[in-house]
LUMKE-212618 format. One line per 8 residues: number of its first residue (from 0); for each residue x, y, z of C-alpha. Coordinates in steps of 0.001 Angstrom, whole numbers, plus 500000, padded with zeros to 6 digits. Layout:
# LUMKE-212618
NUM	X/Y/Z | ...
END
This chain:
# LUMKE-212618
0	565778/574651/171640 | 563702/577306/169810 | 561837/579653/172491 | 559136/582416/171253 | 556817/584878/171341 | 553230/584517/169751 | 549812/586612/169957 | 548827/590092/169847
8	551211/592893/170257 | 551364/593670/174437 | 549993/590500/174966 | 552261/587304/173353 | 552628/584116/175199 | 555629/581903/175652 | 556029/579332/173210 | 558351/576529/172082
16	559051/574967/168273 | 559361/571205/168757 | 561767/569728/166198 | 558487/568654/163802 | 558286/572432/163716 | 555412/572859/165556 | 554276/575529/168133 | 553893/574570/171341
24	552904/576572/174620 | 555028/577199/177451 | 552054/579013/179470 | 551861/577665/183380 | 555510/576514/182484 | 556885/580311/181913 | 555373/583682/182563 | 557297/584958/179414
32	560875/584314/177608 | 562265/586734/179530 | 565695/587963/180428 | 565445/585508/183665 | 564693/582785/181764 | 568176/583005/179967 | 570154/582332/182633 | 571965/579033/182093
40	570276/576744/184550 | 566639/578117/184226 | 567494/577082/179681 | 568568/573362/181096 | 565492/572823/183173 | 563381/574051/179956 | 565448/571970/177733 | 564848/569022/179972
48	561389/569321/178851 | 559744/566827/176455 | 558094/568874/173836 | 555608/566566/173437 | 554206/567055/176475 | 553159/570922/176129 | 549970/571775/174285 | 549978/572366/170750
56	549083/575844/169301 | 546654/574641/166896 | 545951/577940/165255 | 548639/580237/163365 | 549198/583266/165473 | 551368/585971/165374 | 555312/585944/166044 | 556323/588301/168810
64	559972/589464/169049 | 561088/585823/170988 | 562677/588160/173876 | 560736/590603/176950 | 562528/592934/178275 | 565209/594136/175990 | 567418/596442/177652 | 569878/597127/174983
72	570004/597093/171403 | 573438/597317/170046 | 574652/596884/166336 | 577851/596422/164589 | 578760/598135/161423 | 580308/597020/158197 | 581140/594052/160022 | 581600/592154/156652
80	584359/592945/154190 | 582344/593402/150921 | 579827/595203/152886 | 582582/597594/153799 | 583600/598122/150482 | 580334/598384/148438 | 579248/601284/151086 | 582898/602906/149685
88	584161/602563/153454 | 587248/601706/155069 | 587588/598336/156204 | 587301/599035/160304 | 590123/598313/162626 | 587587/597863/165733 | 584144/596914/165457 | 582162/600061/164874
96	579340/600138/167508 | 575989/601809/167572 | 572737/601460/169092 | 569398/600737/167969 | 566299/602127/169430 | 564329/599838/172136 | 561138/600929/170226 | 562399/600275/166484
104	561605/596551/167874 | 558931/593811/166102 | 557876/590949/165493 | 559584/589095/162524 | 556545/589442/160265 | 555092/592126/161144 | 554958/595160/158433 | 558048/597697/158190
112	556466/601294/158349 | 557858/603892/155513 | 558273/606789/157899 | 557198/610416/157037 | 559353/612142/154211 | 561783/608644/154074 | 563210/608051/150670 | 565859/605672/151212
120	564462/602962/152749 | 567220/600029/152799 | 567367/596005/154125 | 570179/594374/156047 | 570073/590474/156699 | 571867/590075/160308 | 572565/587190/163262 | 571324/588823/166269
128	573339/587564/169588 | 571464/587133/172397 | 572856/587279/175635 | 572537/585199/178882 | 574267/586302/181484 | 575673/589766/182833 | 578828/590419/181123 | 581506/592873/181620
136	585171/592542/180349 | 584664/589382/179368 | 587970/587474/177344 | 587093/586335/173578 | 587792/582744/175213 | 584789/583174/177431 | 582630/585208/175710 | 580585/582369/174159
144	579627/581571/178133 | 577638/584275/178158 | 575443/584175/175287 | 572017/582276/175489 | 571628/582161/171880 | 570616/583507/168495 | 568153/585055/166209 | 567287/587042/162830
152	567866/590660/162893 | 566649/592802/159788 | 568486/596082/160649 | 566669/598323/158537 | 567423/601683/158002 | 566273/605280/155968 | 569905/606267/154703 | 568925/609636/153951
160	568053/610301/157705 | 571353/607871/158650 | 573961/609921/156345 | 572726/613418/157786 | 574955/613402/160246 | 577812/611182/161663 | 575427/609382/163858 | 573779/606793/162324
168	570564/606462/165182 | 568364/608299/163665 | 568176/606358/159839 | 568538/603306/161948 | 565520/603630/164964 | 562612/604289/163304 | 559378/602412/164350 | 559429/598853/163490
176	563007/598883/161455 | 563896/596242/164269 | 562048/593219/163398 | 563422/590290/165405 | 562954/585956/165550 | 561187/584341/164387 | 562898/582642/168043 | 565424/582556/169877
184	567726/579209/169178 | 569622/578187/172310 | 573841/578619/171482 | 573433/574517/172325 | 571913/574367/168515 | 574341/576807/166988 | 577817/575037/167940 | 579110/576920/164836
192	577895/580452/164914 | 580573/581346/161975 | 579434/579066/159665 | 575623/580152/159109 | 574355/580923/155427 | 572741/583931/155427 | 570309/585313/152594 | 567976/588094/152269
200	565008/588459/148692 | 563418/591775/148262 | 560080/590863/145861 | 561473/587291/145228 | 565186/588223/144060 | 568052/587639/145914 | 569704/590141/147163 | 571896/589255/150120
208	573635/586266/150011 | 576551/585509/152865 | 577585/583445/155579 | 578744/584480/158819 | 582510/582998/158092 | 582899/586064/156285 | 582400/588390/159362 | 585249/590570/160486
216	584749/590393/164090 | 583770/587234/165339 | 580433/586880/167483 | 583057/585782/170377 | 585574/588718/169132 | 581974/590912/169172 | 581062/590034/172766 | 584042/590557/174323
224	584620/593776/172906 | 581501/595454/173506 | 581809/593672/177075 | 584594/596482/177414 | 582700/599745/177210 | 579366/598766/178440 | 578259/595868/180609 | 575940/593480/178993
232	572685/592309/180728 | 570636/589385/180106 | 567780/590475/176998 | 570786/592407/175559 | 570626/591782/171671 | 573885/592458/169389 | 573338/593151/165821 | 576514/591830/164348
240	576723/593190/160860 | 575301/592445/157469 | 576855/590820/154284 | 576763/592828/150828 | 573728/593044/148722 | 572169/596274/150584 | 570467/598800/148486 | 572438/601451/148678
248	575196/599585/147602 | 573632/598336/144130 | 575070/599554/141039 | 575124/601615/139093 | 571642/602862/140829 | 570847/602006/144700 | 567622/600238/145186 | 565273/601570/147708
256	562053/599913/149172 | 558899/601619/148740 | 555158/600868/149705 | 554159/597447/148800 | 557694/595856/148881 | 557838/592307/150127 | 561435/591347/151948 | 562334/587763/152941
264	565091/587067/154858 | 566669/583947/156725 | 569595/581947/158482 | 570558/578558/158303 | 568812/576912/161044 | 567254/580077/162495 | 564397/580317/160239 | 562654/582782/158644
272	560629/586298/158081 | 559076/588061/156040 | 557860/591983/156031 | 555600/594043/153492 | 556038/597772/153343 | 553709/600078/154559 | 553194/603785/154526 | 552940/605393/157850
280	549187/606212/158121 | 550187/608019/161737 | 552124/611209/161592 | 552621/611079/165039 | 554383/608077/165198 | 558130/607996/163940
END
């Protein structure tokens, strides 16, 4: 099942992609996809649903992140072994956590914003997890339990403002570098979460190209350990890492996107987005 988001920033709707891929509405079925509506039984009674009974959303609106209410947004670094090595890092021994600012979210097309005095603006193709259920200390048997299901992350990031300092927040929370969905595909569709292809174009040439087989740190391995040092609420999205291909990591010269860059990006069976790059036009913003 593919839930999401669509309309007007503030105002999107609950929706649902039928397997012709078309949009249909959830509204008077769902207030929102919210974190409530991840909980395992309140998923069944939606997936009991026929699609074809829901109203079709004849125009083409807007794609809103596919989750309300996002409490936490954590990432995982060099998470993939040529990632690791083309940033000249040691491989890790423990996934390397950080977190992503709530307000870096958007939609999966909407525009990435070059902030103010940015210079090293960079792309990373990711598999967001999404969780379910309240989880705290969970095994890496029953982690999987406790995800609803998965998305498209593109965790971008300024590495200028991420290398001055050992914390990498601030090159990684800007305004809008957390565009998410298109939607949120129940784990029911993704039986094999380490065996999705993984690609990522910046101006129509590849750049990233991976599959999640190559991770480190399993999504189940991922789970459980966060699970340890912070308790995981339903809305929570994981970040788990991104293959090699980034910018920074080109040689012999790093690539860096600038006003009018296009970036494409996709998973196998979790679609698609795309994002131009803007200039920030609001010095008050980030």
């Amino acid at each position: 099942m593919k839930l999401c988001r669509y309309g007007e920033p503030g105002k999107e709707l609950p929706g649902l992609v039928d397997q012709a891929g078309l949009l249909r509405s959830l509204t008077g079925v769902i207030e929102d996809v919210s974190a409530s509506v991840l909980a395992p039984r309140r998923l069944a009674e939606l997936a009991a649903i026929n699609p074809s009974s829901l109203p079709l959303v004849k125009s083409n609106p807007r794609l809103g992140v596919p989750v309300s209410e996002i409490g936490k947004y954590i990432c995982i670094g060099l998470n993939y072994r040529d990632h690791a090595e083309e940033a000249g890092l040691p491989l890790p021994a423990e996934p390397i956590i950080f977190l992503k600012a709530i307000t870096a979210l958007s939609g999966p097309n909407d525009p990435i914003i070059m902030p103010q005095g940015a210079t090293k603006l960079d792309w990373e193709a990711e598999l967001a997890i999404i969780v379910g259920t309240r989880a705290r200390n969970v095994t890496e048997d029953e982690a999987l339990r406790y995800v609803a299901g998965y998305s498209i992350a593109n965790d971008v990031s300024e590495r200028a403002f991420q290398m001055q300092s050992s914390q990498w927040d601030k090159g990684k929370g800007c305004d809008t570098f957390g565009p998410l969905g298109p939607w949120l595909v129940t784990k029911e569709d993704v039986p094999r979460p380490q065996e999705l292809d993984i690609w990522l174009n910046v101006n129509g040439r590849r750049m990233q190209t991976g599959n999640t087989c190559a991770m480190i740190f399993s999504v189940a391995q991922i789970v459980a350990y966060v699970s340890r040092y912070m308790t995981l609420l339903p809305g929570d999205v994981i970040a788990s890492g991104t293959p090699p291909g980034v910018g920074m990591g080109m040689k012999p010269n790093p690539i860096y996107l600038g006003p009018g860059d296009v970036v494409e990006l996709g998973i196998g069976g979790l679609g698609q987005q795309k994002q131009y790059v803007v200039r920030q036009i609001d010095e008050k913003s980030c």
